[in-house]
C-alpha positions in Angstrom: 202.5 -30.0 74.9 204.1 -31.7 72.1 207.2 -33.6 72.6 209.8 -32.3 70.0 213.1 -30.7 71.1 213.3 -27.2 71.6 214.8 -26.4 68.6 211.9 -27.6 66.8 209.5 -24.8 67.5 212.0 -22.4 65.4 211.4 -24.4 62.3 208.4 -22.3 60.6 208.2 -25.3 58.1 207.4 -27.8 60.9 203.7 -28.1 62.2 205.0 -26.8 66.3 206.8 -24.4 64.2 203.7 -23.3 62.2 201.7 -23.3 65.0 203.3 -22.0 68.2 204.3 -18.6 65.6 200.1 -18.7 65.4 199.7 -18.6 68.3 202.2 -16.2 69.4 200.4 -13.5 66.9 197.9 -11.2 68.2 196.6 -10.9 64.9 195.9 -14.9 64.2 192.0 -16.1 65.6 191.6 -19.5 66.1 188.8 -21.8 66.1 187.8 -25.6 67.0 184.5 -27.8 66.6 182.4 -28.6 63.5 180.2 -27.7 60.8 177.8 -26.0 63.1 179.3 -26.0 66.5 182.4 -23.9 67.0 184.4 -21.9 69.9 186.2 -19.7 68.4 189.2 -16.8 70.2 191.3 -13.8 69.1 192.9 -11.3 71.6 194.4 -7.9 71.1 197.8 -7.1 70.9 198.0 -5.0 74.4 196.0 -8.0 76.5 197.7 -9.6 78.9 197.4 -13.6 78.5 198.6 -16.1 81.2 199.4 -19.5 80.1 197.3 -22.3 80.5 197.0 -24.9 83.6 200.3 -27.3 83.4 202.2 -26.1 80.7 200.3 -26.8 77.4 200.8 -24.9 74.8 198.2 -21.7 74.1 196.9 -18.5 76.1 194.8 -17.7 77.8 192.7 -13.9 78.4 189.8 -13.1 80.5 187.4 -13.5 77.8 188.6 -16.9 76.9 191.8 -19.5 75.9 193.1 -22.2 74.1 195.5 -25.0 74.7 197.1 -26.9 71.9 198.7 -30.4 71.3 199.8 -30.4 67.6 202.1 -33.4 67.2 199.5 -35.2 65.2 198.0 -32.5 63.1 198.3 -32.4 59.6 198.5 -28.9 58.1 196.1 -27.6 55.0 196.5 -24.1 53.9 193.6 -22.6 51.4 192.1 -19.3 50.2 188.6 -19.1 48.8 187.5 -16.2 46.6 183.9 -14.9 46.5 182.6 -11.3 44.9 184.9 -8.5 46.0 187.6 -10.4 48.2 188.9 -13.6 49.3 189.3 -15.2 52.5 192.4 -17.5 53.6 193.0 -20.0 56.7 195.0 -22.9 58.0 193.4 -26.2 59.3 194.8 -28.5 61.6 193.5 -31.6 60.6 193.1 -35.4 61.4 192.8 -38.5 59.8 189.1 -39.8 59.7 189.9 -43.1 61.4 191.0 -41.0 64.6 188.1 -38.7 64.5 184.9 -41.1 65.6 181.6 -39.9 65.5 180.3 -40.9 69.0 176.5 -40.4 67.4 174.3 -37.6 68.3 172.5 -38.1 72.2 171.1 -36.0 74.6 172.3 -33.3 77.0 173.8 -35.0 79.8 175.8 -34.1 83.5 179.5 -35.0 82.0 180.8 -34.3 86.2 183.5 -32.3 86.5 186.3 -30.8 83.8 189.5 -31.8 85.3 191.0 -30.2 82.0 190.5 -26.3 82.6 192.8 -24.2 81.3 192.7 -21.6 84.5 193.6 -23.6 88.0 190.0 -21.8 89.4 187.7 -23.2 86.9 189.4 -27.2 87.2 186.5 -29.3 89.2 183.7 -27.4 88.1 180.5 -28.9 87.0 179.7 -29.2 83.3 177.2 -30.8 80.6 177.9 -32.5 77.1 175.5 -31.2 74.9 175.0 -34.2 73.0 176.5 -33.1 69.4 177.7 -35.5 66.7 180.8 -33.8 65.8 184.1 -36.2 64.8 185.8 -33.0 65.8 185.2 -33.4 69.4 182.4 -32.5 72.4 180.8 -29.4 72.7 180.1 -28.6 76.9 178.6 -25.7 78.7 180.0 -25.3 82.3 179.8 -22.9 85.2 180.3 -22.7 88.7 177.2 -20.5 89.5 173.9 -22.4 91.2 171.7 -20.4 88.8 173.3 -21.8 85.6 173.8 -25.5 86.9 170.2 -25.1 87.6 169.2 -24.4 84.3 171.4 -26.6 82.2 170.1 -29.7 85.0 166.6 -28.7 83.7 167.8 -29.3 80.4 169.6 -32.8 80.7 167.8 -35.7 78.5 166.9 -33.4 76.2 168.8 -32.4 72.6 169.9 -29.5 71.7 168.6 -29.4 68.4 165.2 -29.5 69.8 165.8 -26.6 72.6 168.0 -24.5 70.4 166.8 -20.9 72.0 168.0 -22.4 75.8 171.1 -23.8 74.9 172.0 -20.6 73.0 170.8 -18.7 76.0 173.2 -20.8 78.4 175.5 -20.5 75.9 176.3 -16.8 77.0 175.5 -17.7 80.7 178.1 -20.2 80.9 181.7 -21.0 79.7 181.7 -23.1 76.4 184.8 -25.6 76.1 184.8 -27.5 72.3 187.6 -30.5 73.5 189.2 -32.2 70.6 191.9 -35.1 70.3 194.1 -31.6 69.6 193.2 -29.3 72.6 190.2 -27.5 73.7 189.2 -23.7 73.3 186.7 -22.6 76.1 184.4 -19.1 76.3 183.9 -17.6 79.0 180.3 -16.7 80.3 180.3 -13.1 79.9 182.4 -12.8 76.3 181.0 -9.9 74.0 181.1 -12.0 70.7 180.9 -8.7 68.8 184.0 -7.8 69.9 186.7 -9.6 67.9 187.1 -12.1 70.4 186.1 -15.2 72.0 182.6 -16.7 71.2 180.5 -19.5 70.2 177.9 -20.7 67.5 175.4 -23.6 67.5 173.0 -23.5 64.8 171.3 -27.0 64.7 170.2 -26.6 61.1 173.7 -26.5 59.7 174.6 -29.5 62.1 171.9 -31.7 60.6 173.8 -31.5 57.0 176.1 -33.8 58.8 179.3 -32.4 56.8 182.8 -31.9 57.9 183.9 -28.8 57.0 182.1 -26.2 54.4 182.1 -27.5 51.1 184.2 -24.3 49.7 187.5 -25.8 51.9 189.9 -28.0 49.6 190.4 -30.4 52.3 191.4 -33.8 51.3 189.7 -36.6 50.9 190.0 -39.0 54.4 191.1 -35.4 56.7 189.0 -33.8 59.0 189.7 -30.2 60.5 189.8 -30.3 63.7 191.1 -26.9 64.7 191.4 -23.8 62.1 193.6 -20.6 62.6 193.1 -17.4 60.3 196.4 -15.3 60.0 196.1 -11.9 59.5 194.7 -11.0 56.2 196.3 -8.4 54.1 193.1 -6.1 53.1 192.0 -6.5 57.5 193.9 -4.9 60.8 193.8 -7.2 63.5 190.2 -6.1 64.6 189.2 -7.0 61.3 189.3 -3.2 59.8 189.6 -2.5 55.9 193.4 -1.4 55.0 195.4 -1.2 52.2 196.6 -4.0 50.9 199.7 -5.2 53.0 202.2 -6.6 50.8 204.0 -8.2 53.9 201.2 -10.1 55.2 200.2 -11.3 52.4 203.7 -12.7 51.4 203.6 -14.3 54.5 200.5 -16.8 53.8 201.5 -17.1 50.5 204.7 -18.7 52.2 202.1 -20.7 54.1 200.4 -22.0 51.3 203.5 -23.0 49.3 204.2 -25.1 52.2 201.1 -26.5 53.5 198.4 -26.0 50.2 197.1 -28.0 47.7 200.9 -28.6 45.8 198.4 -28.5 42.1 196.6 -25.5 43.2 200.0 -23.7 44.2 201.9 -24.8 41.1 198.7 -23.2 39.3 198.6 -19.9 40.8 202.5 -19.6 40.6 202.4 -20.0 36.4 199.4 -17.3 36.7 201.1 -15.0 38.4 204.2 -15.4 36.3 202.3 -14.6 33.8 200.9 -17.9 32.0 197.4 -17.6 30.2 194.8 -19.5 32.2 193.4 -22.0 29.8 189.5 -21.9 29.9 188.9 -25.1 27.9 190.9 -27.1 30.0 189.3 -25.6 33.2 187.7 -27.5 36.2 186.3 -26.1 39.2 189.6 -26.1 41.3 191.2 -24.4 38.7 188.6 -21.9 38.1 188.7 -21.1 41.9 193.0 -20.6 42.0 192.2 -18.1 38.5 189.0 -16.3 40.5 192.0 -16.1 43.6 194.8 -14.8 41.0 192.8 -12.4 39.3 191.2 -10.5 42.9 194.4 -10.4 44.8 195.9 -9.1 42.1 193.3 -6.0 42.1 194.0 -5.4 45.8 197.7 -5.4 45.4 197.7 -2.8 42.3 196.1 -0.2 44.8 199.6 0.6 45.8 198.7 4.8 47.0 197.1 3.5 50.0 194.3 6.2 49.9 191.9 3.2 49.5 191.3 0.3 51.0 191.2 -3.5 50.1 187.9 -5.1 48.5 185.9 -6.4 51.5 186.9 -9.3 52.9 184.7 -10.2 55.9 182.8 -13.2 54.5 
């Protein structure tokens, strides 16, 4: 848990401020890992979430948790357009120098996570599966004979070359992403079409050996290390089309005056005061704020609320 005074977590313009109102929305998912290899959790609104193992700072459901130590991470709000919507999130992010790439090895007995976020799953065996993430590690553990079993039979080899059994014990067992902010862990079991917890490994997009995808403005020298989604004004919290919500989408906007790009805000700010983009003079930043103007704009003209928001699910 970070170390600020209490009265720092009121402050919605300080990064505990930003983030413990994140995490106290039922509406806000969260993810951590890397370009290929994620955890990622949500919860409803009527779950019941405990807190996690000595104090840090998160939740925790039966389907899965996270625990958060901000102090260090540096905010950077964005939206990206594409055909028919737009999508919008907040990353927590690092400087490169403090984000290592350890290299990628094989799977490999890591002994025994003395990090659990719930008091029953502290001591239990798990397995590094080898990733080269600067995020963090990627490990698959469990206390049950069968799945120790099965990830022993796959220690010394990669996971890139056994994809179909890691992604098999990847639903057998919990999956904990640890990063120099937190962890999020998965618990075996954890229907990923629901809306909630889950994990993705896909070795093909690992072996482009980016950061983040290339369609997030992060700065040069940053790497996202964690990522939250607030709600999204044209999706309920179980990611349903509605109206646009004029509320919620005020509320990133606030976000994004305060943690964006300052030249893309002070961009979309003249457009929607109702300055002429200028074509000539475009790049491909500025393109993206005008594509961004132009479809949020549609979406908040549909004022009767008989239809609903273009799709935003990408």
């Amino acid at each position: 848990m970070c170390s600020e005074p209490d009265a720092e977590w009121q402050r919605p313009d300080s990064v505990s401020g930003l983030v413990a109102g994140a995490l106290a929305d039922p509406e806000t998912t969260w993810t951590m890992g890397g370009f290929g290899a994620l955890a990622g959790v949500g919860r409803r609104g009527d779950q019941v979430v405990a807190a996690p193992a000595d104090g840090r700072l998160g939740w925790i459901t039966p389907f899965g948790g996270i625990a958060l130590a901000p102090a260090e991470a540096i905010p950077v709000a964005y939206e990206t357009a594409f055909t028919g919507g737009w999508s919008h999130a907040i990353a927590l992010c690092l400087p490169m120098a403090l984000c290592p790439r350890t290299g990628a090895g094989p799977i490999r007995a890591a002994g025994r996570d003395d990090g659990a976020l719930r008091p029953r799953n502290l001591g239990d065996k798990w397995f590094d599966l080898g990733l080269d993430l600067p995020q963090g590690r990627l490990f698959l553990r469990s206390a049950d004979p069968d799945a120790l079993a099965r990830l022993a039979a796959l220690a010394g080899r990669t996971a890139a070359h056994d994809p179909e059994a890691v992604s098999s014990l990847m639903a057998a067992a919990d999956v904990i992403v640890t990063t120099p902010l937190g962890r999020i862990e998965v618990y075996a079991g954890a229907d990923p079409q629901s809306g909630g917890p889950r994990a993705f490994l896909d070795p093909r997009i690992l072996a482009l050996g980016r950061t983040h995808a290339a369609t997030a403005p992060i700065p040069t020298g940053l790497v996202p290390v964690a990522q939250f989604t607030p709600p999204h004004p044209c999706r309920d919290g179980q990611g349903r089309p509605r109206p646009f919500d004029h509320r919620t989408h005020a509320a990133f906007q606030a976000m994004l005056t305060r943690w964006g790009d300052p030249e893309r805000v002070r961009l979309k700010a003249r457009l929607v005061a109702g300055e002429p983009f200028a074509p000539m003079t475009a790049n491909r930043a500025t393109r993206a704020v005008s594509r961004l103007f132009h479809v949020q704009a549609a979406a908040a003209a549909n004022q009767d609320g008989t239809k609903s928001c273009p799709d935003t699910s990408r």
